[in-house]
C-alpha positions as CSV (number, residue, x, y, z in Angstrom):
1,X,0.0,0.0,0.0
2,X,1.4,3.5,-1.1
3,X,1.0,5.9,1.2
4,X,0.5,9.7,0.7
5,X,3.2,11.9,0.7
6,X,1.3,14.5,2.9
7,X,1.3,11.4,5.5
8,X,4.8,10.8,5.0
9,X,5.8,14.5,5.5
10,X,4.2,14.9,9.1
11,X,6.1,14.7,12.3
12,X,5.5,12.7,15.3
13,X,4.0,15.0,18.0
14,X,6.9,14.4,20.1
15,X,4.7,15.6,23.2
16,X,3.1,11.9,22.8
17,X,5.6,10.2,21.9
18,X,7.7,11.3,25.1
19,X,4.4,11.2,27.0
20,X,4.4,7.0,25.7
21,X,8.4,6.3,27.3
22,X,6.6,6.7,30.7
23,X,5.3,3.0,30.4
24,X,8.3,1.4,30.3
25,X,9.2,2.6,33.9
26,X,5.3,2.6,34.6
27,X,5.3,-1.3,33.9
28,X,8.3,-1.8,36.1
29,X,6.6,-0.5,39.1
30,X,7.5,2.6,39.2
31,X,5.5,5.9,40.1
32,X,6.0,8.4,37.0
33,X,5.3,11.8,37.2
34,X,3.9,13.0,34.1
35,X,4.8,16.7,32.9
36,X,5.2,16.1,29.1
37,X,1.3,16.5,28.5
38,X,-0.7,19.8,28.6
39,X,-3.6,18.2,30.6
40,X,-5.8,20.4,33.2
41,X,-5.8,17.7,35.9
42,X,-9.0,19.0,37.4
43,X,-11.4,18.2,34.9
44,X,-14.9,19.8,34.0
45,X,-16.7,22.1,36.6
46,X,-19.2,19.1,38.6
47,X,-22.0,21.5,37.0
48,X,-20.9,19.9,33.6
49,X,-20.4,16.9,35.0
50,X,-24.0,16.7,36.1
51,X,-25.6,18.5,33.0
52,X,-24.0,15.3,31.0
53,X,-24.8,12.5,33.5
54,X,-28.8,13.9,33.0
55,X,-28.6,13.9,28.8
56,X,-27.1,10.2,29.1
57,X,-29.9,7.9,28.0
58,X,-32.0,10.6,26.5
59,X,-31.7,10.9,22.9
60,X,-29.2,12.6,21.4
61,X,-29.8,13.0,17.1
62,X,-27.2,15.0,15.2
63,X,-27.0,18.4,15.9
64,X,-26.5,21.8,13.7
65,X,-23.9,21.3,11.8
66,X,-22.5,24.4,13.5
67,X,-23.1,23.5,17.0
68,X,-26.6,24.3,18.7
69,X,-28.0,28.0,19.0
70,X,-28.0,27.9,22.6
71,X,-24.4,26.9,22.7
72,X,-23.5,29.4,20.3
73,X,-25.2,32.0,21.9
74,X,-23.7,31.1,25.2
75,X,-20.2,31.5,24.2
76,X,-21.1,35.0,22.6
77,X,-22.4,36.0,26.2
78,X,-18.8,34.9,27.6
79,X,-17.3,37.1,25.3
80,X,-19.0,40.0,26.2
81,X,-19.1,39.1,30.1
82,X,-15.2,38.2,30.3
83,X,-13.9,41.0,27.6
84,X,-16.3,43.8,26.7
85,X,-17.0,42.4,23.5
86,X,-20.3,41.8,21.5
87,X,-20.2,39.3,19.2
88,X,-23.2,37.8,17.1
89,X,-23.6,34.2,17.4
90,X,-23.7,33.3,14.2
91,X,-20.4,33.9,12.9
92,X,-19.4,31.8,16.4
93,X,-19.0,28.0,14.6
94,X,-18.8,24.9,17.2
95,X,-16.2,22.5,16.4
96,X,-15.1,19.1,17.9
97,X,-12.3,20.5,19.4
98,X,-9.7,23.1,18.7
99,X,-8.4,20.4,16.1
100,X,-11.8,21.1,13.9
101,X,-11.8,24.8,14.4
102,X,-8.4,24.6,12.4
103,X,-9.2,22.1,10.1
104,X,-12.3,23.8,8.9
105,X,-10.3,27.5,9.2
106,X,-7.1,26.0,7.2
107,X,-9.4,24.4,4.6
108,X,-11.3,27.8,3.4
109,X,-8.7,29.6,3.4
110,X,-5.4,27.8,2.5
111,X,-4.4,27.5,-1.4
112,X,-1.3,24.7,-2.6
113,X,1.9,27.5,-2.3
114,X,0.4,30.1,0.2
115,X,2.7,31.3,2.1
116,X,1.5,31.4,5.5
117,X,4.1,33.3,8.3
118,X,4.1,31.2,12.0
119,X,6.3,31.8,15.0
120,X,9.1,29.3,15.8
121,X,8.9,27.7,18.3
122,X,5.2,27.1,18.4
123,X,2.7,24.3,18.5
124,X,3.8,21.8,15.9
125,X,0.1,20.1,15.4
126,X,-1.1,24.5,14.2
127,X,1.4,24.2,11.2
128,X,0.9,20.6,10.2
129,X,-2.8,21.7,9.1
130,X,-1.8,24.7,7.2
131,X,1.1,22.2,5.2
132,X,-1.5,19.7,5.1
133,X,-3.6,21.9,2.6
134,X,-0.9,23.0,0.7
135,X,0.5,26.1,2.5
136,X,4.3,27.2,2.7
137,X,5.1,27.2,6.4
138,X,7.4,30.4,7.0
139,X,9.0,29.8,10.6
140,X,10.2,33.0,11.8
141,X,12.6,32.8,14.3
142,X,11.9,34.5,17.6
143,X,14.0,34.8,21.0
144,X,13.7,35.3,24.7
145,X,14.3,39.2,23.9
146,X,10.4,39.0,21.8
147,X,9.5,36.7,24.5
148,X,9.4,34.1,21.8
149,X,6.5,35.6,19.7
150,X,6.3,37.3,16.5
151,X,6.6,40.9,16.4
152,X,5.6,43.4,13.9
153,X,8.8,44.0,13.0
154,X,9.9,40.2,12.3
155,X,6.3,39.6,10.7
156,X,7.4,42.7,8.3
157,X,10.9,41.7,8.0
158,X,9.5,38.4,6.8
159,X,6.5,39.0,4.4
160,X,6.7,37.9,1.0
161,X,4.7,38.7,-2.3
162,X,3.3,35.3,-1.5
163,X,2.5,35.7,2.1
164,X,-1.6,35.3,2.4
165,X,-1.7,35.3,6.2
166,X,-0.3,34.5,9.8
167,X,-1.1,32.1,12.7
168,X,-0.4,33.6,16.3
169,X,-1.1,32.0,19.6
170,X,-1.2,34.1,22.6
171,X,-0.7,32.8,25.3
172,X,1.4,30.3,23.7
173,X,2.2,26.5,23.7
174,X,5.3,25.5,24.3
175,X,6.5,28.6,26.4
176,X,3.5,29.7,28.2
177,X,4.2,33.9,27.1
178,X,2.0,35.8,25.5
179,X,1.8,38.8,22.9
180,X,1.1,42.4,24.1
181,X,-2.4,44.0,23.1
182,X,-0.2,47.0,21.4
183,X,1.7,44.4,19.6
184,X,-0.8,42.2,18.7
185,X,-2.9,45.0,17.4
186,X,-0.1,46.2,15.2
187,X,1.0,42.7,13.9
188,X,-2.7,42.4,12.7
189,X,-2.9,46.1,11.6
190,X,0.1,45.0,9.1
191,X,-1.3,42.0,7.8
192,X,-5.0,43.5,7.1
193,X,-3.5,46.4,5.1
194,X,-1.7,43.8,3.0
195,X,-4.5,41.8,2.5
196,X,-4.1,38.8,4.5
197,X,-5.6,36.9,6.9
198,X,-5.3,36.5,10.9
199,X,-5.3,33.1,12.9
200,X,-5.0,33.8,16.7
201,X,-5.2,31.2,19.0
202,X,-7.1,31.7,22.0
203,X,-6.8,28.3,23.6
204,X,-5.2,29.5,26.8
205,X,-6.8,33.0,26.6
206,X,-8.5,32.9,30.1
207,X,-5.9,31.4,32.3
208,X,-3.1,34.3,31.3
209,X,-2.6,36.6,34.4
210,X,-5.5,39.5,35.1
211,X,-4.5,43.0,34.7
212,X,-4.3,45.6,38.0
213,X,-8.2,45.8,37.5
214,X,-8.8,42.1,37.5
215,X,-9.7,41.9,34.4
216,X,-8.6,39.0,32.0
217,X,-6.1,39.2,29.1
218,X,-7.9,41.2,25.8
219,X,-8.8,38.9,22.8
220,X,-7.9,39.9,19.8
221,X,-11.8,40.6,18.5
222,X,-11.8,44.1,20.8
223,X,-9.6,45.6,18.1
224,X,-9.2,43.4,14.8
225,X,-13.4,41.9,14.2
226,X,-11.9,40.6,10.9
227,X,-9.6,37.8,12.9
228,X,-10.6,34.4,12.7
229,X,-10.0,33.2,16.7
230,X,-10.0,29.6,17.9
231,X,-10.3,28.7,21.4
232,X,-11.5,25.3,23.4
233,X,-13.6,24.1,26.3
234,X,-10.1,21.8,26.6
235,X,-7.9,24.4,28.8
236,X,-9.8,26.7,30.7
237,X,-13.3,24.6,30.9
238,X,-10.9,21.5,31.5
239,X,-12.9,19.2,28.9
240,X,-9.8,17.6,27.1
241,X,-11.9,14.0,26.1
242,X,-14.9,15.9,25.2
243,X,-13.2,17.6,22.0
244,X,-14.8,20.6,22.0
245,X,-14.0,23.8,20.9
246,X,-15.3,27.3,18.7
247,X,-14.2,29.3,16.0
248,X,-15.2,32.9,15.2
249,X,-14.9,34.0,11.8
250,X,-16.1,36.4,9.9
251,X,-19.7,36.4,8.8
252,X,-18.6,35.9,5.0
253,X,-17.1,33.3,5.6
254,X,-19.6,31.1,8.1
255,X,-21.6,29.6,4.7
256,X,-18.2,27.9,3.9
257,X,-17.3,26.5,7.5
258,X,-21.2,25.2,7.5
259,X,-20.7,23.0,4.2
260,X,-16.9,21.7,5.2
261,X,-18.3,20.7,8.5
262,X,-21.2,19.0,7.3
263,X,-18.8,17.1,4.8
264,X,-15.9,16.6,7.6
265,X,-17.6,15.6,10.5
266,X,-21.3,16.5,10.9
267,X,-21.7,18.1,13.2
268,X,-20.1,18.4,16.9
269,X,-20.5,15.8,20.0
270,X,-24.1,16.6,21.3
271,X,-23.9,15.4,24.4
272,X,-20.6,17.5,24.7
273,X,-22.6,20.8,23.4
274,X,-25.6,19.9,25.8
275,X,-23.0,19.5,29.3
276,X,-20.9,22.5,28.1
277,X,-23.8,24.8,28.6
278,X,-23.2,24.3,32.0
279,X,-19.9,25.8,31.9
280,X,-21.4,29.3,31.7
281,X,-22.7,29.3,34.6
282,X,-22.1,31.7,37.6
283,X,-21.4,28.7,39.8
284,X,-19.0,27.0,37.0
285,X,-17.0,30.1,36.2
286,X,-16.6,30.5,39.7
287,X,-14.9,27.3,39.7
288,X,-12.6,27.8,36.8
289,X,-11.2,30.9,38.3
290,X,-10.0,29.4,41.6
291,X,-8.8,26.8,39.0
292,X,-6.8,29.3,37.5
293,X,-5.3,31.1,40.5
294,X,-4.1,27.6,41.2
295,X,-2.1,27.2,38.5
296,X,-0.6,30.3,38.9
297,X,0.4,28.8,42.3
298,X,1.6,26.1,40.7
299,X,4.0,28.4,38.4
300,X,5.3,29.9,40.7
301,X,6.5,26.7,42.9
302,X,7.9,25.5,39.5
303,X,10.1,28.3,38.6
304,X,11.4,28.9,42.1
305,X,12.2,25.2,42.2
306,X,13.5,24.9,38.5
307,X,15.9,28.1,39.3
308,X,16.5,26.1,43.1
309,X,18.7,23.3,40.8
310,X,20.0,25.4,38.3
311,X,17.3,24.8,35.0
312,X,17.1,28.3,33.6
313,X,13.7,29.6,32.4
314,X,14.8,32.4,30.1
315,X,10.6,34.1,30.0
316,X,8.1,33.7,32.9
317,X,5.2,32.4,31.5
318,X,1.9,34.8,31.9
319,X,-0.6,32.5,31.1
320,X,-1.1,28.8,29.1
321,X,0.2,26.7,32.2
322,X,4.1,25.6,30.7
323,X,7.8,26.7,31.5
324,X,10.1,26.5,28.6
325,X,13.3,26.0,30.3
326,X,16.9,26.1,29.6
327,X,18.8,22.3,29.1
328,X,22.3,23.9,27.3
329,X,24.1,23.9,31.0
330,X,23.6,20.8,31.5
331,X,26.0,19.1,28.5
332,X,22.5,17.0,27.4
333,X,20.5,18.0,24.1
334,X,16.7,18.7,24.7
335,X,16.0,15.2,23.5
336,X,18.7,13.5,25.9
337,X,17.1,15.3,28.7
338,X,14.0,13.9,28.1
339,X,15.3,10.1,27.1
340,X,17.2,10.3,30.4
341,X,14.9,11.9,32.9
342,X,11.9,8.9,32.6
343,X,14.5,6.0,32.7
344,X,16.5,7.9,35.7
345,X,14.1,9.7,38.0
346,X,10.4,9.1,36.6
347,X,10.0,12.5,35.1
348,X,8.4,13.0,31.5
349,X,9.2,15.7,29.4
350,X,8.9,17.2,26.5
351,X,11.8,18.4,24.0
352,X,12.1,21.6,22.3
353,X,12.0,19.6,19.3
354,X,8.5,19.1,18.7
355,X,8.1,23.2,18.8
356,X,10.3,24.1,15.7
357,X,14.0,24.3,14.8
358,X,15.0,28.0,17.5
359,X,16.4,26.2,20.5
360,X,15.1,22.5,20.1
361,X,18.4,21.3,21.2
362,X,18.3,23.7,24.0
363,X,14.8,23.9,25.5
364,X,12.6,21.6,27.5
365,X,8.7,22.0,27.9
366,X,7.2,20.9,30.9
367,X,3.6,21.0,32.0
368,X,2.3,22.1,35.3
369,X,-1.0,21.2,34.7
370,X,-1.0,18.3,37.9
371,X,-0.9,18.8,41.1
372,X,1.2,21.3,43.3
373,X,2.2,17.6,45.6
374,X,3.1,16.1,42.0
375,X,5.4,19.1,41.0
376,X,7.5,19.5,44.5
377,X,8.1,15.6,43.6
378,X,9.2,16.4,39.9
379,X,11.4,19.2,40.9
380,X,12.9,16.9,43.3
381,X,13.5,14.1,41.0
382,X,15.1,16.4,38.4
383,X,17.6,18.1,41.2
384,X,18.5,14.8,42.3
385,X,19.6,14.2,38.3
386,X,20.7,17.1,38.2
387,X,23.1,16.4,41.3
388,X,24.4,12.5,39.1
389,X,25.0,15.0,36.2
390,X,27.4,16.8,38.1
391,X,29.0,14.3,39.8
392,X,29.4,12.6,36.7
């Protein structure tokens, strides 16, 4: 059987496959200590919970093919209760996860040899869709100086003739940093006066750090309407198996996302849409905030113990919950780290690998997304390698 080259072409997603060398330790007996995934370990709000334990064994037909009206119109009322802004539901699409949001997003807009201009490092799975449909991938290099995102100067520096659009994530996977309003505004300012389209991801939007007034980070749609955003109940809603998520596009473009979803996948889970209502909820956002002062808890244990053994993290993260830290001290590659730290102390990791070329020999990812006990354990672990390193 031949088969395609586009399957040939992609990558491992290195966060699984590093996430997979855990069992080997696992099935010896041992406890391992899982940072290499970005997995909320709390799970949905118990209103969700609830809401889906009362649709099981009710009927549940095929929905809309653009995810139910009520659901639509209750993410629009989280937009304008969380940031200020009014958005009409029906240019809000419902998506079974993230994942669909992109693939339906990358499939009306991408052409074979659009160039299409990404930050490096980012998440890998963002640019596999856009070469998946034919796009040039141009990864711009960025540094702990840009705090590892694009700027407007390197997005300017680097557009092409041929460049028809960008992908931004702010906050971003793998370094957890995120894009200031005033430059985010400017990058997009650029790329609409030259014609070209905006993907910002929004995955992490609501855990990034509040402002001095409390109020969350800005989404892109208070100053650019014409962005396309994805986001996800995965992160901040902590659905990860429900796949889940929502686009917001334009309202020119929601006729096209209606027919590729209807020929892609249907429609989205309905008992997922029907429990997820829940999540807008007084009671449920109540829950998911105390969730997200936890994590920033959790950071902050992480990078005082991290710096406590001598790993380096070159940017504080501000919001999606990982430290992208520094591996080049230690006389291991970003890959070695990771090979050695499951087999030696019980610790998976990620590589910077998986993110892009910029650093992936230098960089680890790890996830605080478990518990605050779990992570004094980890750090532990890695200082007591650290310490044989040394030694050795």
């Amino acid at each position: 059987m031949k088969l395609s080259q586009r399957a040939q072409s992609i990558d491992p997603f290195f966060a699984m496959e590093f996430g997979k060398r855990a069992a080997v330790p696992e099935a010896q007996g041992h406890r391992v200590i899982k940072l290499s995934l970005g997995e909320p370990d709390f799970g949905p709000p118990p209103a969700v919970l609830e809401a889906a334990r009362e649709l099981v064994g009710g009927a549940l037909p095929y929905t809309a093919a653009l995810g139910t009206p009520a659901l639509r119109a209750a993410i629009a009322g989280f937009y304008l209760r969380e940031h200020g802004v009014t958005i009409d539901p029906n240019r809000i699409i419902v998506t079974a996860g993230a994942s669909a949001a992109l693939l339906l997003v990358t499939a009306a807009l991408v052409d074979a040899g659009d160039e299409v201009i990404v930050g490096d490092p980012s998440y890998p799975c963002n640019r596999q869709f856009l070469s998946s449909f034919g796009a040039r991938v141009k990864l711009v290099a960025t540094d702990a100086a840009s705090r590892f995102q694009l700027s407007r100067d390197s997005v300017r520096a680097n557009w092409t003739a041929q460049t028809r659009g960008l992908m931004i994530a702010t906050p971003s996977n793998p370094t957890g940093t995120s894009v200031s309003p005033s430059e985010l505004r400017a990058i997009c300012d650029w790329a609409r006066e030259h014609g070209a389209w905006r993907i910002v991801d929004e995955i992490y939007l609501n855990l990034g750090d509040r402002d001095e007034a409390g109020r969350p980070p800005q989404t892109v749609l208070a100053f650019d309407d014409g962005a396309i955003v994805i986001n996800s109940f995965s992160k901040y809603f902590g659905m990860t198996g429900w796949r889940l998520g929502w686009t917001v596009v334009p309202e020119a473009m929601v006729p096209t996302m209606e027919r590729l979803a209807q020929n892609y996948y249907i429609c989205p889970s309905t008992l997922s849409q029907g429990a997820a209502l829940a999540c807008f909820t007084a009671e449920s956002l109540d829950v998911c905030e105390a969730r997200r002062v936890e994590f920033a808890r959790r950071r902050a244990l992480v990078l005082a113990g991290l710096a406590g053994i001598g790993l380096p993290v070159p940017v504080p993260p501000d919001g999606a919950f990982y430290v992208y830290f520094d591996v080049s001290g230690t006389g291991l590659t970003a890959r070695e780290f990771c090979e050695r730290a499951p087999e030696e102390v019980h610790v998976a990791l990620t590589p910077g690998k998986d993110f892009g070329h910029v650093g992936a020999d230098r960089y680890v990812r790890l996830s605080y997304a478990t518990s605050a006990e779990n992570l004094q354990e980890a750090v532990r672990r890695l200082g007591t390698f650290m310490a044989g390193l040394h030694s050795a």
